[in-house]
Steps between C-alpha positions, in 0.01 A plus 500: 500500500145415535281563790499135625881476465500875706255337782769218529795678548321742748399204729893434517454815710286335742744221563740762568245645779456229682852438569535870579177409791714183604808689568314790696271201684805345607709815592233690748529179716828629540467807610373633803630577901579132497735405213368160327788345250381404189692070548259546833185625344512231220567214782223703720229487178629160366479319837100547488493259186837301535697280807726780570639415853358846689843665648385832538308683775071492545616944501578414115186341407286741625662791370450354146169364482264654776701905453688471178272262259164708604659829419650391191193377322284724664739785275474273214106445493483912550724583268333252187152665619561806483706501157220269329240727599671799385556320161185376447358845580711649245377302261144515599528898484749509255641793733904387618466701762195323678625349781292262801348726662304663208173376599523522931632234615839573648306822655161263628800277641661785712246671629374107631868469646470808648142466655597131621818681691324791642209230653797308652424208292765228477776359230282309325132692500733790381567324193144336473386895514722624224404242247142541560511852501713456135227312336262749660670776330525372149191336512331885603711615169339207271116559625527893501671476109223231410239755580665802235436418141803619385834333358550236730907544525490854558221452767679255682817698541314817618251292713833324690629870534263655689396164737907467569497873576193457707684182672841684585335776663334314731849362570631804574208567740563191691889587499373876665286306754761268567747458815791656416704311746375132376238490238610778267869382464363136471241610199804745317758161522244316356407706210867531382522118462673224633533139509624478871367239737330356226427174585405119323102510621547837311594345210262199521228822504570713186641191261116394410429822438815560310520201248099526476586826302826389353400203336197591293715845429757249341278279322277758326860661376415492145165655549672772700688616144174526350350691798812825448352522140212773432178367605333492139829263420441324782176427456513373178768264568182334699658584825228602786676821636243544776554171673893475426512869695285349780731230565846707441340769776388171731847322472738831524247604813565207676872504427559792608298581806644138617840645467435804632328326806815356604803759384312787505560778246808469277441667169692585143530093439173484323590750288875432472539170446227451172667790331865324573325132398339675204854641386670167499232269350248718339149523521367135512313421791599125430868579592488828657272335778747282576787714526307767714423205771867417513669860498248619699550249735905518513474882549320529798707241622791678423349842694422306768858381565608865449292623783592248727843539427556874447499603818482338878107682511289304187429756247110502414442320131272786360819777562712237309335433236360891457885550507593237219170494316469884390886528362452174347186624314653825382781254346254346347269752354845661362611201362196419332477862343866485323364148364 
């Protein structure tokens, strides 16, 4: 088989995962404290574009698309950002276990989540502080690694170390300062992820940032083969590594600390789900791209309706997926070994 006949039979797979998304889209409208049939959520979705004669009550409609619908996609946006950045990262480092947060952001975007809380800030400036402070703290790792004349990669990495160290610490000094009968508890819940009370201004707010990062991710694919070769290869395949890393650091920054902003810290699915993408359709940033948005996207969903299902109290995302995510990548570091 050649390698253009291989590429087409892999993007079979992608039809495949976007009928898997589909099925979990539709299914976590149905789940919940209030059960939603799937014959009423079809009518309920359908009767926005088609003369369905409404015989259900206003309780229904507002359930799916101002509670239900937010949540949903809000899992779905996180879940593709943080699984593209961890893939393109990967690549860019050619290290498979590089994960988001390698250069800052995830730990810029808590400690701004945190301060936010502790100054009594509200819903939404809590957010707007978390992404800034995320682009503050990979933009601190890019400046301070510009300044070392050293191997650029190995900079970076070290450089995001030590500001992300720097940023959890103060963290856990404004967790020590903290109330401990409101603040304290309300910074902790917040740190171990979740997409409750998310809401659709939330959504309108971190989808710019989102697709601003996901799109020109997607379109410079090809180049992002090129850019997991050695840099002398690279280079003379008349690729400019420089400005290809500027713009996968930009557009995996703003991913992430946009995701972050809004469901707080759930890791393991940037580093997960590109090793489980890679496994299925190989290395090819033209297809692997594609599946990582779309398994990415179906497994947080599918986390998501575990914790609001498990149990009668909502189980924080970050336990979950720390749960499923570290097994899961044993399996997968074993499995790869016997191949």
């Amino acid at each position: 088989m050649n390698t253009v006949d291989g590429r087409k039979e892999k993007k079979h797979y992608i039809y495949i995962f976007v009928i898997l998304l589909i099925i979990i889209f539709l299914l976590s409208f149905t789940i919940g404290r209030y059960p939603i049939s799937i014959g009423l959520l079809l009518k309920v979705l359908f009767s926005k574009v088609l003369p369905i004669v409404k015989t259900w009550p206003e309780t229904i409609d507002t359930i799916v698309f101002k509670v239900r619908l937010p949540r949903i996609i809000g899992a779905m946006l996180v879940g593709a950002s943080l699984s593209v950045s961890g893939a393109v990262y990967q690549g860019m480092f050619k290290n498979p276990l590089v994960s988001p947060d390698i250069l800052g952001v995830t730990s810029g975007s808590a400690f701004g989540a945190a301060l936010a809380i502790f100054l009594s800030f509200n819903t939404v400036e809590i957010q707007i502080s978390s992404f800034i402070f995320g682009l503050i703290g990979v933009s601190l790792v890019y400046l301070i690694s510009k300044r070392i004349k050293d191997d650029p990669l190995i900079t970076l990495v070290i450089t995001g170390v030590l500001v992300g160290s720097i940023f959890t610490s103060l963290t856990s000094l404004i967790k020590y300062l903290a109330d401990t009968d409101d603040k304290l508890p309300t910074i902790t819940f917040w740190l171990m992820g979740s997409l409750t009370g998310i809401s659709p201004k939330d959504i309108k707010t971190v989808l710019i940032p989102i697709l601003l990062g996901m799109i020109p991710l997607y379109i410079l694919r090809w180049h992002l083969n090129v850019l997991s070769l050695e840099e002398d290869e690279a280079k003379t395949l008349g690729l400019d590594t420089g400005k290809l890393r500027v713009i996968v650091i930009a557009c995996s920054t703003l991913m992430t600390a946009a995701a972050v902003s809004i469901s707080g810290m759930i890791g393991w699915i940037g580093l997960v789900i590109p090793h489980l993408s890679r496994m299925i359709v190989g290395p090819d940033y033209r297809v692997l791209l594609p599946t990582t948005i779309l398994l990415g996207s179906s497994y947080l969903l599918l986390i998501d309706n575990i914790a609001r299902a498990l149990t009668t109290v909502e189980i924080p995302l970050g336990i979950l997926t720390s749960l499923v995510g570290a097994p899961f990548f044993i399996f997968l570091l074993l499995t790869n070994r016997r191949s």
